[in-house]
N, CA, C and O atoms as a GROMACS GRO file, in nm:
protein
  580
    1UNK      N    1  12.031   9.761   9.802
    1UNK     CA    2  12.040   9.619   9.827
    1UNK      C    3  12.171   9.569   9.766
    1UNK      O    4  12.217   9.593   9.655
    2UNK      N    5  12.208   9.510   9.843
    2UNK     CA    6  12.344   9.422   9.757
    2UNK      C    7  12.335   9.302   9.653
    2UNK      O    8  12.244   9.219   9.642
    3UNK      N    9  12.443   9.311   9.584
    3UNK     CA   10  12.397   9.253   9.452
    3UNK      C   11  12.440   9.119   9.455
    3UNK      O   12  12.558   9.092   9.481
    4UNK      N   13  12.355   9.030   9.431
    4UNK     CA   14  12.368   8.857   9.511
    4UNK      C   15  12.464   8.784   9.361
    4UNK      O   16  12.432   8.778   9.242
    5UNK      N   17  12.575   8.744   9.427
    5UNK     CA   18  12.672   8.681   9.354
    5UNK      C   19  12.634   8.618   9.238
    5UNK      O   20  12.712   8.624   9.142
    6UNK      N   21  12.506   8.545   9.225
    6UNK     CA   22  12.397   8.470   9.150
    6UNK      C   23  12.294   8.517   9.056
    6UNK      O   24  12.204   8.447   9.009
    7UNK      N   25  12.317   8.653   9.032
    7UNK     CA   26  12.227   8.691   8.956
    7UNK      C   27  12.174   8.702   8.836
    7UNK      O   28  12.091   8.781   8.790
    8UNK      N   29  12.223   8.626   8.798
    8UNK     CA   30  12.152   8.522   8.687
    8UNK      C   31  12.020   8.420   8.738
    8UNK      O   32  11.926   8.368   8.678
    9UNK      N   33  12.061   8.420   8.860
    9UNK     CA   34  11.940   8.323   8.888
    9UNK      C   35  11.812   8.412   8.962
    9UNK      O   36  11.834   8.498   9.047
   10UNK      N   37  11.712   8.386   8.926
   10UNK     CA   38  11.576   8.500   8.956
   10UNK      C   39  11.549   8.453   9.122
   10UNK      O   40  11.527   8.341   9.168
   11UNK      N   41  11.554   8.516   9.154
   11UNK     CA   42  11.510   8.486   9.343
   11UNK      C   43  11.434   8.636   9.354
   11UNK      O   44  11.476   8.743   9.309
   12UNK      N   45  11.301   8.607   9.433
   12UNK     CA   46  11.220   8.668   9.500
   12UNK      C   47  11.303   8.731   9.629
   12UNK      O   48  11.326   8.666   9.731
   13UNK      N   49  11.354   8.906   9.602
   13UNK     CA   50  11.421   8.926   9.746
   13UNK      C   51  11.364   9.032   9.793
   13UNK      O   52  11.317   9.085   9.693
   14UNK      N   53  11.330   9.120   9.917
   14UNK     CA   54  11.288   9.247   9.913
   14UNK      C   55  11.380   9.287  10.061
   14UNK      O   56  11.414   9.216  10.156
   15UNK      N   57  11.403   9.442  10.030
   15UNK     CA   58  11.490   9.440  10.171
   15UNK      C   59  11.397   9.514  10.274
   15UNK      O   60  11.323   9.608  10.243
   16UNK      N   61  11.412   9.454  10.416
   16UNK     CA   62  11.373   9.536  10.519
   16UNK      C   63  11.425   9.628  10.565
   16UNK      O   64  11.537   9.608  10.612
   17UNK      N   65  11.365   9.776  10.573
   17UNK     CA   66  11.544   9.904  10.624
   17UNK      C   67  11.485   9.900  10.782
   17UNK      O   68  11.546   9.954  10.873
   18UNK      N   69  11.392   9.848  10.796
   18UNK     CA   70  11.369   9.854  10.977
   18UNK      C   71  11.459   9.766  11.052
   18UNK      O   72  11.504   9.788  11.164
   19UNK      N   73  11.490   9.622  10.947
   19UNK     CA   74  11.559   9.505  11.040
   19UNK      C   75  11.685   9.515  10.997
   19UNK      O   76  11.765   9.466  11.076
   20UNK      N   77  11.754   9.582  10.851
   20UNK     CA   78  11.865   9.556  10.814
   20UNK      C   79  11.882   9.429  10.758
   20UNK      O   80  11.991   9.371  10.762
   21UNK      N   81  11.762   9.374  10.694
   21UNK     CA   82  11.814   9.240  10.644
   21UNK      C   83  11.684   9.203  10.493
   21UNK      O   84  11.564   9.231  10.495
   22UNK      N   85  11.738   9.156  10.412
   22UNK     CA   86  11.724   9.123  10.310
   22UNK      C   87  11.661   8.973  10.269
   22UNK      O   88  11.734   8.880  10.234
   23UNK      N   89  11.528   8.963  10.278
   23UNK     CA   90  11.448   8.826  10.276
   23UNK      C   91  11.440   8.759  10.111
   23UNK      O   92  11.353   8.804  10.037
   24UNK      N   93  11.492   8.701  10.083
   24UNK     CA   94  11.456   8.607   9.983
   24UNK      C   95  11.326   8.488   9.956
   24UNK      O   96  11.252   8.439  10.041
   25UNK      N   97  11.327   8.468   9.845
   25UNK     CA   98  11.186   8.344   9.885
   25UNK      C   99  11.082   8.413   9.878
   25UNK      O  100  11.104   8.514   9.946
   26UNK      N  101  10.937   8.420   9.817
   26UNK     CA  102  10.832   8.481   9.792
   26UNK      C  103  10.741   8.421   9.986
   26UNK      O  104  10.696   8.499  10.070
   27UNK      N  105  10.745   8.285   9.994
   27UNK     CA  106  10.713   8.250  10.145
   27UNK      C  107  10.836   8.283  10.190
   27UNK      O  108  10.839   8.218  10.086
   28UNK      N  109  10.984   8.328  10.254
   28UNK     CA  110  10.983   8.396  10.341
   28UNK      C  111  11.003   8.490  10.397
   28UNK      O  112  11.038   8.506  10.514
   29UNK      N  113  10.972   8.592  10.284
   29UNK     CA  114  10.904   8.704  10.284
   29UNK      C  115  10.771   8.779  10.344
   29UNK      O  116  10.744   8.885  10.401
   30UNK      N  117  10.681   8.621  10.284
   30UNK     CA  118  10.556   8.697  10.419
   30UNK      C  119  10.586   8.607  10.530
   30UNK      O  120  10.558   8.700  10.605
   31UNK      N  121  10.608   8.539  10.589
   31UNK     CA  122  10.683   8.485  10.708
   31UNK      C  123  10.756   8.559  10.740
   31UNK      O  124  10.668   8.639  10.770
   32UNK      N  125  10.865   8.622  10.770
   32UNK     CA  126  10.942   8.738  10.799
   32UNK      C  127  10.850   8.856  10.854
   32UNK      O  128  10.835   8.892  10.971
   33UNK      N  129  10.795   8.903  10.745
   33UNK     CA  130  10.710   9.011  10.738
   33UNK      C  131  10.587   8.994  10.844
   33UNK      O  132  10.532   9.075  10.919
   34UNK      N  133  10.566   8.849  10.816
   34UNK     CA  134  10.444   8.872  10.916
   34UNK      C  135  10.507   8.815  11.084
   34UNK      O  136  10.429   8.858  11.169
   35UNK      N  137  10.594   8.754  11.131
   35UNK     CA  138  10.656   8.726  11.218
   35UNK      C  139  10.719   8.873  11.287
   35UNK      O  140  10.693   8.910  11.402
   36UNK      N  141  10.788   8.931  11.214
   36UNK     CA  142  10.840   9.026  11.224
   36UNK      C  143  10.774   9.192  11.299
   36UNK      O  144  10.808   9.273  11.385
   37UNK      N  145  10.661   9.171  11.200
   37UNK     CA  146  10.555   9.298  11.240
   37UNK      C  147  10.425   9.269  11.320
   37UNK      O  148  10.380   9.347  11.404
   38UNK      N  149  10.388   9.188  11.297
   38UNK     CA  150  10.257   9.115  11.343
   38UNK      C  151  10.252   9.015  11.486
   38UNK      O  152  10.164   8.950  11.543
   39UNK      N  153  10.360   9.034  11.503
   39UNK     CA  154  10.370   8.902  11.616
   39UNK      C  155  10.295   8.811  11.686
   39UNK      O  156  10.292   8.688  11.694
   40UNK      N  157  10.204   8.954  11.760
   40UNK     CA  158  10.076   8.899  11.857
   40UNK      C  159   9.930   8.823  11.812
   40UNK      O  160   9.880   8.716  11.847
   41UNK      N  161   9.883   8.937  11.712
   41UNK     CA  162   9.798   8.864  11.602
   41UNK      C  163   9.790   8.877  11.509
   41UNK      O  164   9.733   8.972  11.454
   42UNK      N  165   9.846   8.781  11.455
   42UNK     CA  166   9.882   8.766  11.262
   42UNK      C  167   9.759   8.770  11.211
   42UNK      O  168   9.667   8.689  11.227
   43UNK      N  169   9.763   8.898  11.131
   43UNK     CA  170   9.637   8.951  11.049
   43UNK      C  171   9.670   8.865  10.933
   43UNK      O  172   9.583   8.862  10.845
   44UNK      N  173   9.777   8.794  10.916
   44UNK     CA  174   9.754   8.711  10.768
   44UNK      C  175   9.678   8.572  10.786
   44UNK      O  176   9.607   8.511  10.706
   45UNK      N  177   9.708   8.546  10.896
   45UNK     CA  178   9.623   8.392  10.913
   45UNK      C  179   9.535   8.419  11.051
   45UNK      O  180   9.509   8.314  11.110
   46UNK      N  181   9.500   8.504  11.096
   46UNK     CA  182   9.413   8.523  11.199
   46UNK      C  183   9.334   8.621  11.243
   46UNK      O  184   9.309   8.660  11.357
   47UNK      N  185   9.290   8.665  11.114
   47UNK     CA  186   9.207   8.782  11.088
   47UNK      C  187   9.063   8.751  11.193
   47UNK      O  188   9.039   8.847  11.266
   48UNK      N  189   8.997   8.671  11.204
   48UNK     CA  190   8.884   8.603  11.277
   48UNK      C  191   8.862   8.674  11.438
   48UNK      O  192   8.758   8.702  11.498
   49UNK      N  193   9.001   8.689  11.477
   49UNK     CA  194   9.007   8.747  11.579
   49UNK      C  195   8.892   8.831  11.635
   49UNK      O  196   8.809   8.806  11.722
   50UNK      N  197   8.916   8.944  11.555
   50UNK     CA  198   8.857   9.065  11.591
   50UNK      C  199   8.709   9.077  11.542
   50UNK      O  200   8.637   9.172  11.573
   51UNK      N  201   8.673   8.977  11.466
   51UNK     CA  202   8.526   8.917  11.417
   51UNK      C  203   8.466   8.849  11.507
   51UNK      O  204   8.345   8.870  11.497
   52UNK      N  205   8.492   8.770  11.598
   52UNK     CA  206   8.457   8.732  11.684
   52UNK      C  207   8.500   8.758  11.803
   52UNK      O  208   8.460   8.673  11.883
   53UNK      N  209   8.577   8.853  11.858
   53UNK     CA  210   8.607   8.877  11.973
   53UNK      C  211   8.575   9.056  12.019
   53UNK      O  212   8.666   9.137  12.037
   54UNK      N  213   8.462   9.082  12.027
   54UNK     CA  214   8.411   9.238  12.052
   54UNK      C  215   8.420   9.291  12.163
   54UNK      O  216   8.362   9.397  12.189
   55UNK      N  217   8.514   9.208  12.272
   55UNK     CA  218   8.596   9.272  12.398
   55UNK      C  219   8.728   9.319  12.299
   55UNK      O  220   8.782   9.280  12.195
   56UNK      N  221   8.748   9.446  12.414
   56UNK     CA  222   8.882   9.563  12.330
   56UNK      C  223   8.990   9.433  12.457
   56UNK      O  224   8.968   9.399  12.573
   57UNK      N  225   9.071   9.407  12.387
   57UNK     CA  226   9.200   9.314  12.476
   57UNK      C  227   9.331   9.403  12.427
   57UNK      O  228   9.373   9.399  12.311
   58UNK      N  229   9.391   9.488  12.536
   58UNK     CA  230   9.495   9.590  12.500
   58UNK      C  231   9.609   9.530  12.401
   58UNK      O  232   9.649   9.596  12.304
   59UNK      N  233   9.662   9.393  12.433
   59UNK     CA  234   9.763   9.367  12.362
   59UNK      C  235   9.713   9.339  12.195
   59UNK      O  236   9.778   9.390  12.103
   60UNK      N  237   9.594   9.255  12.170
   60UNK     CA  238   9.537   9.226  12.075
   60UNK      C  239   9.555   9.408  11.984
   60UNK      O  240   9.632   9.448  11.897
   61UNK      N  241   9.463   9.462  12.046
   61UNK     CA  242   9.477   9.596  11.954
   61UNK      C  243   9.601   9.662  11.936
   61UNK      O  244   9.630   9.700  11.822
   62UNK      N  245   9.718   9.694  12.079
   62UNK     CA  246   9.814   9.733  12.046
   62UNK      C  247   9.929   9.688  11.900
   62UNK      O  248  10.012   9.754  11.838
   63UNK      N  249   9.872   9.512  11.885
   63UNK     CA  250   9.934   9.439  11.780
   63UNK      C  251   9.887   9.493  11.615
   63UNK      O  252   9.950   9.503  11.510
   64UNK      N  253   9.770   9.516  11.647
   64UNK     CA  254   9.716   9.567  11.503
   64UNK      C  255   9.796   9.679  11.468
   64UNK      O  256   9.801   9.689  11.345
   65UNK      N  257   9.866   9.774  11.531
   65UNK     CA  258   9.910   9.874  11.538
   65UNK      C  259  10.065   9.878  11.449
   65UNK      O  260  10.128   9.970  11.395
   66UNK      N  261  10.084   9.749  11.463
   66UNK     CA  262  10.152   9.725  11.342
   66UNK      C  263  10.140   9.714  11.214
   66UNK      O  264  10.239   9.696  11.143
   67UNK      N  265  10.032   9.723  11.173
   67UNK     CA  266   9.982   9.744  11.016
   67UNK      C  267  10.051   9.889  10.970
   67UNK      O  268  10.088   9.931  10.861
   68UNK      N  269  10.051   9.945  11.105
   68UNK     CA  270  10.073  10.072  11.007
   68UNK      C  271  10.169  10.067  10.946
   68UNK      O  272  10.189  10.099  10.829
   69UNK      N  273  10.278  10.004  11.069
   69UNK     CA  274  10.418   9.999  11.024
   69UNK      C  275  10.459   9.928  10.883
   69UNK      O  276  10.534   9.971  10.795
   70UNK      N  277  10.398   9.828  10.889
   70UNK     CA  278  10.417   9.689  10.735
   70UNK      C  279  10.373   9.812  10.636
   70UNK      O  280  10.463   9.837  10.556
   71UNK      N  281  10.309   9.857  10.629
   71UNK     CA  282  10.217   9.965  10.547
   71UNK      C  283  10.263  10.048  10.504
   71UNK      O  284  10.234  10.072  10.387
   72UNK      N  285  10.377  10.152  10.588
   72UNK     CA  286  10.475  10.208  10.552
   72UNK      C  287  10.589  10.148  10.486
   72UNK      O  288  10.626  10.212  10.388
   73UNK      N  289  10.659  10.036  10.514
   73UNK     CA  290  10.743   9.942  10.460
   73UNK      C  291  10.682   9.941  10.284
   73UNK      O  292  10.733   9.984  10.180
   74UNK      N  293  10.562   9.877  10.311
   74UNK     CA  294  10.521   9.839  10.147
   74UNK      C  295  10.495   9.986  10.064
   74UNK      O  296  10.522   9.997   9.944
   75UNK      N  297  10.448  10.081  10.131
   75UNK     CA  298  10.450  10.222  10.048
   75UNK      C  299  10.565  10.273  10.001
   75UNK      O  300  10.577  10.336   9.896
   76UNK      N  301  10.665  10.241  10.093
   76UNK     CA  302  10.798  10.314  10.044
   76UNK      C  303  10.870  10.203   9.902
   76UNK      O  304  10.946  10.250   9.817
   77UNK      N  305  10.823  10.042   9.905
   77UNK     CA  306  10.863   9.937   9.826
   77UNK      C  307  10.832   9.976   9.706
   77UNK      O  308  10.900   9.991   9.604
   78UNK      N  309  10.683   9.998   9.737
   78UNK     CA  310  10.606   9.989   9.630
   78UNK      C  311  10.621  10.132   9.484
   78UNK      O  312  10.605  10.140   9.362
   79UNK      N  313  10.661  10.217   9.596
   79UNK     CA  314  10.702  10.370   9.471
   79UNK      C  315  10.749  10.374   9.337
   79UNK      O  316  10.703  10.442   9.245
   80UNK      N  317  10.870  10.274   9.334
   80UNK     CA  318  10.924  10.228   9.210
   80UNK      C  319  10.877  10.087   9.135
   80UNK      O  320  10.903  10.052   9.020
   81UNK      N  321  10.805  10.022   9.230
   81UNK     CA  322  10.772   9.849   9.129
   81UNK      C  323  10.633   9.872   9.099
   81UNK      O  324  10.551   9.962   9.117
   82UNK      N  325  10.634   9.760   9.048
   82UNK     CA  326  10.491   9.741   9.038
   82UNK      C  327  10.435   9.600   9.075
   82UNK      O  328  10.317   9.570   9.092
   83UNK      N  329  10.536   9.527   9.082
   83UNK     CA  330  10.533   9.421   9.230
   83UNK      C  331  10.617   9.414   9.348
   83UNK      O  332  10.678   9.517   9.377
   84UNK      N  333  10.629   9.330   9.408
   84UNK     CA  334  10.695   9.341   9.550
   84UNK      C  335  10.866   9.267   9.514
   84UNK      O  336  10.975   9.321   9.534
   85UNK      N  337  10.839   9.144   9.461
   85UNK     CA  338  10.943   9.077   9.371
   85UNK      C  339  10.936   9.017   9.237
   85UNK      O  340  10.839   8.967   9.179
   86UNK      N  341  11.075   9.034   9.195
   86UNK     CA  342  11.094   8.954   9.068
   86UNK      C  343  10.996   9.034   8.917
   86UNK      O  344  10.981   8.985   8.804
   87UNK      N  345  10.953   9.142   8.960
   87UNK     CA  346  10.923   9.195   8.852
   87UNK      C  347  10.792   9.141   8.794
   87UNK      O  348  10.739   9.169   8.686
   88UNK      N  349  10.751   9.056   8.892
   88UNK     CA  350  10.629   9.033   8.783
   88UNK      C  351  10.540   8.991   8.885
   88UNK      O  352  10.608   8.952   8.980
   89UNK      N  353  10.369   8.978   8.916
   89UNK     CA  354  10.279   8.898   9.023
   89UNK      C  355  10.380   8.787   9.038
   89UNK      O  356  10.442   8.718   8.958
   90UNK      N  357  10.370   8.800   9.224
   90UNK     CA  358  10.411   8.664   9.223
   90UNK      C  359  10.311   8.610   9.397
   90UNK      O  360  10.227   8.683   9.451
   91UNK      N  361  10.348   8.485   9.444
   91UNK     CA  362  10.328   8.460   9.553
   91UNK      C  363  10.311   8.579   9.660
   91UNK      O  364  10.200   8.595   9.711
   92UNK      N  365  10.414   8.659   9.693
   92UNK     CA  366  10.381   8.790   9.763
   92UNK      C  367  10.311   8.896   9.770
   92UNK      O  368  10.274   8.963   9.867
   93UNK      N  369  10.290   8.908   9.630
   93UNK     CA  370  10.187   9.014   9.621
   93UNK      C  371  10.054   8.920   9.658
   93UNK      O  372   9.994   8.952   9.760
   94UNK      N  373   9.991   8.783   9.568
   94UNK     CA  374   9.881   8.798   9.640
   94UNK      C  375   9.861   8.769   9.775
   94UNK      O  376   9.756   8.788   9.836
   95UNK      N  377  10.013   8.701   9.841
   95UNK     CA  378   9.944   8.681  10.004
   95UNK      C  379   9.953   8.833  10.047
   95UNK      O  380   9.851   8.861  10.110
   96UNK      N  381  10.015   8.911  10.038
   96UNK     CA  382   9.962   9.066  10.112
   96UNK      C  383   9.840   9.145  10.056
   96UNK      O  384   9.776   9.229  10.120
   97UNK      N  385   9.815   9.109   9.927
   97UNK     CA  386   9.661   9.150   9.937
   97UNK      C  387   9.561   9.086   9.995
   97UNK      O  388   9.484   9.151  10.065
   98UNK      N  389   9.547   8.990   9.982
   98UNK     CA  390   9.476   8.888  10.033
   98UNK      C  391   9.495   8.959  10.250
   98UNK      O  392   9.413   8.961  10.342
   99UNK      N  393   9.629   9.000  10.244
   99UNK     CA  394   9.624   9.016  10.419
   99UNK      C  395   9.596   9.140  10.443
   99UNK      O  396   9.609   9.210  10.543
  100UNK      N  397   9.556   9.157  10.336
  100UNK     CA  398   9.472   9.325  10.293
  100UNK      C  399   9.335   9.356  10.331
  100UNK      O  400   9.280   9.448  10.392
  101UNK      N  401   9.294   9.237  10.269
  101UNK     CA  402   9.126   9.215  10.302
  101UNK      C  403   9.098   9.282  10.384
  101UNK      O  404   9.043   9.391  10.366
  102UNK      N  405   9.131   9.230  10.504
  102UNK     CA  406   9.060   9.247  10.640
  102UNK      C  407   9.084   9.399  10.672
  102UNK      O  408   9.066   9.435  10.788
  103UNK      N  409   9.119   9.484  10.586
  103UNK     CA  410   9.122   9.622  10.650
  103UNK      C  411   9.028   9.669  10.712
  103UNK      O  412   9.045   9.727  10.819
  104UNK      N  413   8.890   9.650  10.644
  104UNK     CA  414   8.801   9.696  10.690
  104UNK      C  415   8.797   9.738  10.869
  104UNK      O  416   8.783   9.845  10.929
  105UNK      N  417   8.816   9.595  10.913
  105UNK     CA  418   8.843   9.612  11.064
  105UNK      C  419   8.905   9.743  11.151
  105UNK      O  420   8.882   9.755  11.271
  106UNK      N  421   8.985   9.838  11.078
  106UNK     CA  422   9.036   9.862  11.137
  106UNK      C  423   9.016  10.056  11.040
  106UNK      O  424   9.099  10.146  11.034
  107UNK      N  425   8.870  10.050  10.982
  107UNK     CA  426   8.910  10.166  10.936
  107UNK      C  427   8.893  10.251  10.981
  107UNK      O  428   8.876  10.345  10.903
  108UNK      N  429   8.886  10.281  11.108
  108UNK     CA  430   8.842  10.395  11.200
  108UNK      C  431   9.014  10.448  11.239
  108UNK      O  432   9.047  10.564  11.264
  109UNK      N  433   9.097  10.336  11.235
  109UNK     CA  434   9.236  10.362  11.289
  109UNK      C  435   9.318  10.372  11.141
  109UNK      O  436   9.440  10.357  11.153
  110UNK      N  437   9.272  10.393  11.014
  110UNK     CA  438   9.392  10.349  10.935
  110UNK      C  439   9.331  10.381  10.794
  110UNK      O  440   9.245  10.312  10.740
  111UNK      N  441   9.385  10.492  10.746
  111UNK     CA  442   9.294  10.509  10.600
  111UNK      C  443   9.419  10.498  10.529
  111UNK      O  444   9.501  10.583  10.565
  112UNK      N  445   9.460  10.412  10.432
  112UNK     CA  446   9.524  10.357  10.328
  112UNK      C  447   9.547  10.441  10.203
  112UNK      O  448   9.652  10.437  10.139
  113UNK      N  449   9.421  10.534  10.165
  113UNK     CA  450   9.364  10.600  10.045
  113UNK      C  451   9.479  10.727  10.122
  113UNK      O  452   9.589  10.745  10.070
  114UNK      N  453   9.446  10.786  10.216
  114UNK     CA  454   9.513  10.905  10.201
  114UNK      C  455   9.692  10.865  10.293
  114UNK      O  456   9.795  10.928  10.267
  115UNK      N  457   9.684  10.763  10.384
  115UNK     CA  458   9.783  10.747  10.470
  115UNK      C  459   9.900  10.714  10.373
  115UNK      O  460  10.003  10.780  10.383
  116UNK      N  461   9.890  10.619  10.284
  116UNK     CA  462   9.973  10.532  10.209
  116UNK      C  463   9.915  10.511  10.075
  116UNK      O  464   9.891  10.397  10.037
  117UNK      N  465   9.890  10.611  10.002
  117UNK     CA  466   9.874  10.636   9.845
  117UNK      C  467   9.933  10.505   9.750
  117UNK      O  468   9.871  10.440   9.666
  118UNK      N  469  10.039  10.494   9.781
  118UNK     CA  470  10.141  10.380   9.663
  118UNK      C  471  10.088  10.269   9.706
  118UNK      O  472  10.092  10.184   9.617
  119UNK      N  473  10.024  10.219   9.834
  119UNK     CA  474   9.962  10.113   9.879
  119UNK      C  475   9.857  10.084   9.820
  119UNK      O  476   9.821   9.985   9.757
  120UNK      N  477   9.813  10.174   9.845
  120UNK     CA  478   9.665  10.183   9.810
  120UNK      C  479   9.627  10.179   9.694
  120UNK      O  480   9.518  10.124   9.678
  121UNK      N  481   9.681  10.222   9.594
  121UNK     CA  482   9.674  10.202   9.433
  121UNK      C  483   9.678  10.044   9.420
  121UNK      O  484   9.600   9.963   9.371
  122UNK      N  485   9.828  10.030   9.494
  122UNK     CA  486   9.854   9.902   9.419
  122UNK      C  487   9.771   9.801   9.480
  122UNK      O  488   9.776   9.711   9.396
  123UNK      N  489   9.712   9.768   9.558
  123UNK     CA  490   9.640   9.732   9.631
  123UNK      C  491   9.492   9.707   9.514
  123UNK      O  492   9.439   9.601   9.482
  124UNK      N  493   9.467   9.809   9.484
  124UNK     CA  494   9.315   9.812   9.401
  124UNK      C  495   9.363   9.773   9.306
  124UNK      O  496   9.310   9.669   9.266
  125UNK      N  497   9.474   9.821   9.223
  125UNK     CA  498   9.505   9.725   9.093
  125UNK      C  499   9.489   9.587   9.095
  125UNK      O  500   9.416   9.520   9.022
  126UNK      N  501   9.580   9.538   9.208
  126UNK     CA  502   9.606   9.327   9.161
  126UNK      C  503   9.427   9.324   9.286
  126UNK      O  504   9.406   9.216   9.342
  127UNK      N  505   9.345   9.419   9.306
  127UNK     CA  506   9.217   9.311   9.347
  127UNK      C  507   9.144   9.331   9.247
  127UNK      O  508   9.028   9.289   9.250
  128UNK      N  509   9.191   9.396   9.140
  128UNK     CA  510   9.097   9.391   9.021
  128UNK      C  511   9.131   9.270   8.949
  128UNK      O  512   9.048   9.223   8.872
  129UNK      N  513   9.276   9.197   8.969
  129UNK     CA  514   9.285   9.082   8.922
  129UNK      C  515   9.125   8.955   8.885
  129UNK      O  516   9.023   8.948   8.953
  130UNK      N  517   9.148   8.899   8.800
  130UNK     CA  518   9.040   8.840   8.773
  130UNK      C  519   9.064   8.678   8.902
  130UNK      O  520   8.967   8.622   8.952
  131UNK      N  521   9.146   8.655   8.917
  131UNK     CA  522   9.160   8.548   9.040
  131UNK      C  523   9.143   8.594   9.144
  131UNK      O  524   9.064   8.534   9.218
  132UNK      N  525   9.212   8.721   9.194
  132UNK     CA  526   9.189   8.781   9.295
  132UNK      C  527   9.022   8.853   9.328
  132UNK      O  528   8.956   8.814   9.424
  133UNK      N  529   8.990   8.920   9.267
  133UNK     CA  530   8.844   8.936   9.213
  133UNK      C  531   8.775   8.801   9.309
  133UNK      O  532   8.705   8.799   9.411
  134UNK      N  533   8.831   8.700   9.225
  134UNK     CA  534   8.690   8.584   9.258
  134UNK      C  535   8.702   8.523   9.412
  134UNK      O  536   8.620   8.462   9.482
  135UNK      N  537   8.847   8.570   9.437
  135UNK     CA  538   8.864   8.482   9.603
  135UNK      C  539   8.764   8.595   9.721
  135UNK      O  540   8.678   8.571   9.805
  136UNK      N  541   8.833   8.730   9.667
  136UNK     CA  542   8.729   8.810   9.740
  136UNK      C  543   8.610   8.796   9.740
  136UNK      O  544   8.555   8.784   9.849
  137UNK      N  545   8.517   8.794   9.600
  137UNK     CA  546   8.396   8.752   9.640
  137UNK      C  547   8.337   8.664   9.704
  137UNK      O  548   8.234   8.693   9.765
  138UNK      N  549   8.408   8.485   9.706
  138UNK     CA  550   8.385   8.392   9.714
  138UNK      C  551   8.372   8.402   9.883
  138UNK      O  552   8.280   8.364   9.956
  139UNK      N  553   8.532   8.481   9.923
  139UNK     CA  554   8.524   8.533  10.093
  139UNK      C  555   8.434   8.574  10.170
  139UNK      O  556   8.398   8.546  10.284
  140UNK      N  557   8.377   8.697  10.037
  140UNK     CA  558   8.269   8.772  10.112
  140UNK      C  559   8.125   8.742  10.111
  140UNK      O  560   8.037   8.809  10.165
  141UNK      N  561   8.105   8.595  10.020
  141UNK     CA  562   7.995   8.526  10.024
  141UNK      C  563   8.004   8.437  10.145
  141UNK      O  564   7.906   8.436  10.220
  142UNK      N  565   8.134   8.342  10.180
  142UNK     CA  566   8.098   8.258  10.302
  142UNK      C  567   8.067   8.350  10.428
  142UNK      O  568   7.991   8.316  10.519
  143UNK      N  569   8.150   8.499  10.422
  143UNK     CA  570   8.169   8.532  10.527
  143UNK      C  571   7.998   8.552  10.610
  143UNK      O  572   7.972   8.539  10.730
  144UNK      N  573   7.890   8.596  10.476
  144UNK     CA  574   7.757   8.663  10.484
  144UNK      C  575   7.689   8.521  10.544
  144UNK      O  576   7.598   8.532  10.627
  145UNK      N  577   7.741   8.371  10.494
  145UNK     CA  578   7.674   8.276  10.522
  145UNK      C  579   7.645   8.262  10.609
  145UNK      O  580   7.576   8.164  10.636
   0.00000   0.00000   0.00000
C-alpha cells in the first residue's frame, strides 16, 4: 500500500488487489466492499432474501457466489492483523461480522472453518465479543419470534 502523505493522521484504509484501489473510511470500506462484490444481493443489508424466498432465482444465487470472493479478500487481510483497520476493533470489523451472520444460509456451498482458516478464527474471536455476543443473540431471538 502506499504511504499516505498524512500519516500522522489515523484513517481507516484497507487495499483491494482485485480492484487496484485503496478504500479509506471504516463506512467506505464496507460500501465499496459490499457494492463492489455483492452487487445483486447485498448480504449486508439484505440477508432476508433467501429466508423468505425458497424459489432457487439463478441471478440471486449466482450473487451469493460472491462471498467466496470477499472471503478470500478478508483471509488473505486478515493473516497479518488482527483487525481489518487502524489496528484496533473498529466500525469494519463489526459490520463484516455482523455480514457474517447469515452464513448459515449458505453452508452447503461454503465452509469458512476449512475454506478460509484466518477468517474463520477471526470471525469467532470478535463474536465472542461481549457486544457482539449480545446482538447475535438478541438476532437470533427475534429471528425464532
Amino acid at each position: 500500500m502506499k504511504k499516505l502523505a498524512y500519516e500522522s493522521i489515523s484513517v481507516p484504509a484497507i487495499e483491494d488487489p482485485n480492484a487496484g484501489i485503496t478504500l479509506r473510511e471504516s463506512g467506505a470500506i464496507i460500501y465499496g466492499y459490499s457494492t463492489r462484490y455483492l452487487a445483486r444481493v447485498r448480504i449486508l443489508g439484505r440477508p432476508w432474501f433467501a429466508l423468505y424466498h425458497p424459489e432457487k432465482i439463478p441471478s440471486a444465487v449466482d450473487s451469493y457466489v460472491e462471498i467466496r470472493r470477499v472471503s478470500g479478500v478478508l483471509d488473505r487481510v486478515l493473516q497479518d492483523k488482527e483487525y481489518l483497520v487502524g489496528g484496533k476493533f473498529s466500525y469494519a470489523d463489526a459490520a463484516f461480522v455482523m455480514g457474517y451472520a447469515v452464513l448459515f444460509l449458505f453452508e452447503a456451498k461454503l465452509n469458512l472453518e476449512t475454506e478460509f482458516p484466518v477468517l474463520s478464527a477471526w470471525l469467532e474471536q470478535n463474536k465472542a465479543r461481549p457486544a457482539i455476543a449480545k446482538i447475535i443473540r438478541d438476532r437470533e431471538a427475534a429471528m425464532k419470534a
